[in-house]
C-alpha positions in Angstrom: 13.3 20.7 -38.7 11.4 20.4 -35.4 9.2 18.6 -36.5 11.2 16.0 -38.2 13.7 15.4 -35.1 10.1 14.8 -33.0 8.8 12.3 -35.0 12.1 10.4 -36.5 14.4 7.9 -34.7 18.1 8.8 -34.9 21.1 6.5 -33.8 23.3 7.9 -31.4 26.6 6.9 -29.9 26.2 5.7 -25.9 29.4 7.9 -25.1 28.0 11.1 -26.4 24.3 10.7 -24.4 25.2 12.9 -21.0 22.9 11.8 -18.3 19.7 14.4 -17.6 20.4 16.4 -14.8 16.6 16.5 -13.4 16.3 12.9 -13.4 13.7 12.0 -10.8 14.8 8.4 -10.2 18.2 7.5 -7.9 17.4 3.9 -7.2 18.5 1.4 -10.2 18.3 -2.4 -9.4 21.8 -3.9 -10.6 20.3 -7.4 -10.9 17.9 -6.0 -13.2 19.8 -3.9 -14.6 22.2 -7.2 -15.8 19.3 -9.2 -16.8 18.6 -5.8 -19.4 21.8 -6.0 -20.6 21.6 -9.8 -21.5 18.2 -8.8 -23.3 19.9 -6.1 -25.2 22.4 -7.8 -26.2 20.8 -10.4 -27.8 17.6 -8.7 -29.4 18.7 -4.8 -29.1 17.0 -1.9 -27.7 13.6 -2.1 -28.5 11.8 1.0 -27.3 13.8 4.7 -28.0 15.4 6.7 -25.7 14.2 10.3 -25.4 17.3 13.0 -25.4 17.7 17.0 -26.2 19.8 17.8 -29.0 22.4 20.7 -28.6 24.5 22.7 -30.5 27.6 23.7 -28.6 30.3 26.1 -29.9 33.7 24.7 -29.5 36.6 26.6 -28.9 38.0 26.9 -32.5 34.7 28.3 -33.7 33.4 25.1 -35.2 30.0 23.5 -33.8 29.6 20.2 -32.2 25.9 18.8 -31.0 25.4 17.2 -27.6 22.6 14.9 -26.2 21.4 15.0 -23.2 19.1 12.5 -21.9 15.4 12.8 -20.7 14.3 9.4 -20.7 15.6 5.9 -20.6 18.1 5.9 -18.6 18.0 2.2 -17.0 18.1 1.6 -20.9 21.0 3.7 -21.7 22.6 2.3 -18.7 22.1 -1.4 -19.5 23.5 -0.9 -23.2 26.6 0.5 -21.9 27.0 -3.1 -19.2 25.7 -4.7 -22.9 28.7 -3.0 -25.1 26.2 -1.4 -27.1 27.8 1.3 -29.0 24.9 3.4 -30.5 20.8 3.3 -29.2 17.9 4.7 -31.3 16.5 8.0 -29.5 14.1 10.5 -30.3 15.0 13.9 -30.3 12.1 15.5 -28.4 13.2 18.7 -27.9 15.7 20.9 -30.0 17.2 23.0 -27.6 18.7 25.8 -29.9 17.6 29.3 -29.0 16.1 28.4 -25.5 16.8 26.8 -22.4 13.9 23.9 -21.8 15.2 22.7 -17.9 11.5 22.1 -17.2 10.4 20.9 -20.0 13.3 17.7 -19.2 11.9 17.7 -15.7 8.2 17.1 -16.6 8.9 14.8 -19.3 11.3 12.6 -17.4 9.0 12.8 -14.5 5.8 12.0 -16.7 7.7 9.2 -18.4 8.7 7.5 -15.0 5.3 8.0 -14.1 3.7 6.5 -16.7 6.2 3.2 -16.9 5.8 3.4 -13.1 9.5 3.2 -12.5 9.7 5.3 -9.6 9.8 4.4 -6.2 7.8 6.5 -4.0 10.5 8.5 -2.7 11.9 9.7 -6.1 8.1 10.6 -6.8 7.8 12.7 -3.5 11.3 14.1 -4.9 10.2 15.0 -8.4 6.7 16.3 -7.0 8.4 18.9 -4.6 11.4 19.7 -7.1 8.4 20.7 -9.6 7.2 22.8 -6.9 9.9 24.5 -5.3 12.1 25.2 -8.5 9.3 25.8 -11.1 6.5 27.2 -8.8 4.0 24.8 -9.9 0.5 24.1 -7.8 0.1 20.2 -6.8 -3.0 20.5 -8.7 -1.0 21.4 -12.1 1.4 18.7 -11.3 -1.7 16.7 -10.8 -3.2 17.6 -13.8 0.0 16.8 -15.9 0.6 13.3 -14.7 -3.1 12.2 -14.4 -3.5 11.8 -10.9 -5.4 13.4 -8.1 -4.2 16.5 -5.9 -4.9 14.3 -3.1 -2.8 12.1 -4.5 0.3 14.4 -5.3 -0.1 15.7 -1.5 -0.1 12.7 0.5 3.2 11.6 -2.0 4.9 14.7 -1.1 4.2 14.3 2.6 6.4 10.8 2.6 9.3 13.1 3.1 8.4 14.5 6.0 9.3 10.9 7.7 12.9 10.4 9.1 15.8 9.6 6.8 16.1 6.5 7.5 12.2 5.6 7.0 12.8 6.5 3.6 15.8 4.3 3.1 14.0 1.5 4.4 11.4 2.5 2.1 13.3 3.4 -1.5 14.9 -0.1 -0.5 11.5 -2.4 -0.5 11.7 -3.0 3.4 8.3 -1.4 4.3 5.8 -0.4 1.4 4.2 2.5 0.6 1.4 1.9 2.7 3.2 1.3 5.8 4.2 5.3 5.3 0.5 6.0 6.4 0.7 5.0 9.8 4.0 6.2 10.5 3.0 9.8 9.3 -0.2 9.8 11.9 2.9 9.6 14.6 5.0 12.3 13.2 4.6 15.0 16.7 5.8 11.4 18.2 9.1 10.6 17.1 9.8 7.7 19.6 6.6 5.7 19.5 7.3 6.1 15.2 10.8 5.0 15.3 9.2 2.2 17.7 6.2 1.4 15.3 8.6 1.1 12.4 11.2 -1.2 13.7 7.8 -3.1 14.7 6.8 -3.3 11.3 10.5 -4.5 9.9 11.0 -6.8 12.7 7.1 -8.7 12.9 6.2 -8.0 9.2 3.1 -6.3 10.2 0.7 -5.7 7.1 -0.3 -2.3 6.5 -3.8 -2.9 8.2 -2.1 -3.9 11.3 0.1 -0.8 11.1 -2.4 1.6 11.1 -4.3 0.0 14.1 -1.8 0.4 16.4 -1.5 4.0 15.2 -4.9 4.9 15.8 -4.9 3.3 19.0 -1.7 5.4 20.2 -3.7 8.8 18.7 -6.9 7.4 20.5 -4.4 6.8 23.8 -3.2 10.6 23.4 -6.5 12.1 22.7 -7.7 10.1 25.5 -5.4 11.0 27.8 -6.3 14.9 27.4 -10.0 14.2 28.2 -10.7 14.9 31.7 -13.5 12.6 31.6 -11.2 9.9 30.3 -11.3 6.9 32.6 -7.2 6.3 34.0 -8.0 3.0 35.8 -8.6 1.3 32.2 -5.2 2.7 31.0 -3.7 1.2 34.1 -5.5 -2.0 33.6 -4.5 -2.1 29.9 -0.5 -1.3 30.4 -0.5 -4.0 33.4 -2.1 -6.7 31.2 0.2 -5.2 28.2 3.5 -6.0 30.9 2.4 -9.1 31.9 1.7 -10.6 28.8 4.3 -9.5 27.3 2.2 -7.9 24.1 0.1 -5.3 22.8 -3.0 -4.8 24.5 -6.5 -2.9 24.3 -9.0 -2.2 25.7 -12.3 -0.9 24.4 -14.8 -0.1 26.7 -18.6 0.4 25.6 -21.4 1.6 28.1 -22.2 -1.9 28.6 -18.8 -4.1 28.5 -16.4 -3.8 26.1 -13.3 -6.4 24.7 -10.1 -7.3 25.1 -7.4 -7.0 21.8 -4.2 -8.9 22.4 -1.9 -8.8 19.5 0.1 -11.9 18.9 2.0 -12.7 15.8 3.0 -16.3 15.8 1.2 -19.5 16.6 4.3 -19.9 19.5 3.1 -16.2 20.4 -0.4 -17.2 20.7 1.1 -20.4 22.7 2.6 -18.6 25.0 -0.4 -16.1 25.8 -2.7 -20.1 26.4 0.0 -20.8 28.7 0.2 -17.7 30.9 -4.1 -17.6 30.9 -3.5 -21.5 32.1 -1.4 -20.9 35.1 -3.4 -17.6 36.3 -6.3 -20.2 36.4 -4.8 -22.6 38.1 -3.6 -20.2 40.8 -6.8 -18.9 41.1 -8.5 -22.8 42.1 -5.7 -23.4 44.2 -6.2 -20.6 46.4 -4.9 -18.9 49.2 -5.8 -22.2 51.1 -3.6 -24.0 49.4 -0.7 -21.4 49.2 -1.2 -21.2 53.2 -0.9 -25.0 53.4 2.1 -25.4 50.8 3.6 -22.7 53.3 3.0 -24.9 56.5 4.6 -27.6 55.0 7.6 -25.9 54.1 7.6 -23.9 57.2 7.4 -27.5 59.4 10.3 -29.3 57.2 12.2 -26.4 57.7 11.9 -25.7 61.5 14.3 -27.5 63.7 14.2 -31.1 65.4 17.7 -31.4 67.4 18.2 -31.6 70.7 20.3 -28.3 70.9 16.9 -26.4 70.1 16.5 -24.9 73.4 13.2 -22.8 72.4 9.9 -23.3 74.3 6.9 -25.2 72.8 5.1 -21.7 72.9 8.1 -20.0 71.4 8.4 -22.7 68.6 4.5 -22.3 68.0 4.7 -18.7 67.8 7.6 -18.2 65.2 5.7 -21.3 63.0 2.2 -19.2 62.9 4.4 -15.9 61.8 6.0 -18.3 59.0 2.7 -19.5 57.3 1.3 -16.1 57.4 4.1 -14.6 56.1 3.9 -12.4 52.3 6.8 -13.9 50.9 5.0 -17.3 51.2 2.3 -16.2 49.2 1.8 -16.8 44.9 -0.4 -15.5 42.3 
């Protein structure tokens, strides 16, 4: 009897499907979800959902069977929006004389796996549940959904970001790659909340991401080194203020470069703009900041007749004028 539930396709009522408590995915697209619907309910459900069958003892002694679902549930969901009344399934597992909890788990994780219908969150989810509730090694759970360890570890490490990270990234804001970066910056909570809203806000692509990661790990590591050299940290966070952007510096035993980040062509505008005036005070110089100053310094000193300063007094105070700081630019 086994055998033939496994390998035959039974029709079953929507309203008597229960939904499978160790479903790994929480994140269902309505708009997709609609567009389903309109498919089913013009051409029908074309690939089988995957339920337990159940044989529960109701309370006058009789027996009534249950289904409870392990996979298919976007499908089961758009034929109810659809008005479907009954969907084919295949019984995959009788559940009389046993309880099969994991075997629902792996199978509706292995399923979402395979169709790639989870979002990376709802993997990490899945990945630890498998772990922590059924013991299993991320090797096993690697070897049952076809994957590396590595791979199984570094999925199961996405949770260790901030809450919400993973909104932002169950949602589509940041991808799965952005996580990378922002997990090199987990002992720095403020410079990965920083680096995040960084990556919402400018778009950065993953590659940018993780450059400006390294270069705050370098910055740290860097900074514990006593043979580390402070003035071109200085010199980097002053150009960083000034310009109003990320810089950095790499220094090499002979030379080194300059990075500026810039994200927009006004951005990169702006940066031509600021490098264009520094220039232009550096001809100009102090000779001509000193001579501005005299000019100023004469239009503003006083020509009436009540003036009843000395020549030498007048001279005096005009000298202390030109040479004065606040008349000087960079």
């Amino acid at each position: 009897m086994s055998h033939f539930h496994q390998d035959s396709i039974f029709w079953i009522d929507v309203d008597k499907i229960k939904p499978n408590p160790f479903q790994p995915r929480r994140e269902f697209d309505q708009t997709q979800l609609q567009a389903l619907a309109d498919s089913i309910r013009q051409y029908g459900v074309l690939q089988a959902l995957v339920v337990t069958r159940k044989e529960v003892v109701k309370p006058d002694g009789g027996l009534s069977t249950e289904y409870e679902l392990i996979a298919g549930e976007r499908r089961l969901r758009a034929s109810r929006l659809a008005g479907v009344r009954e969907v084919p399934c295949l019984i995959k597992v009788d559940e009389v004389g046993g309880d099969n909890d994991l075997l629902k788990l792996e199978l509706a994780i292995i399923e979402n796996v395979q169709r790639e219908d989870l979002n990376a969150v709802d993997r990490a989810r899945a990945f630890r549940r498998l772990a922590d509730e059924f013991g299993f090694k991320q090797i096993q759970i690697a070897e049952k959904i076809g994957k590396s360890r590595e791979y199984v570890a570094n999925t199961v490490r996405i949770l260790d970001l901030p809450q919400m990270i993973l909104d932002a990234l169950s949602g589509g804001t940041i991808s799965e790659g952005h996580t990378r970066p922002l997990l090199m910056l987990s002992t720095r909570p403020a410079e990965q909340e920083t680096l995040f809203k960084e990556i919402i806000a400018k778009k950065l692509t993953v590659r940018d991401a993780e450059r400006i990661a390294r270069h705050i790990a370098v910055e740290r590591a860097h900074k514990k080194d006593p043979l580390f050299d402070q003035d071109m940290l200085d010199i980097e966070k002053k150009l960083a203020d000034s310009l109003g952007t990320r810089v950095h510096i790499e220094k090499r035993e002979s030379g080194g470069k300059i990075l500026i980040d810039f994200f927009t062509t006004d951005d990169l505008r702006t940066l031509l703009d600021l490098v264009n005036i520094a220039k232009m005070a550096q001809q100009a110089g102090p000779v001509a900041a000193v001579a501005q100053s005299a000019e100023v310094a004469q239009s503003a000193a006083p020509t009436t007749a009540e003036d009843d300063r000395t020549p030498a007094e007048v001279k005096q105070e005009e000298n202390e004028e030109i040479y004065s700081v606040k008349n000087f630019s960079l």
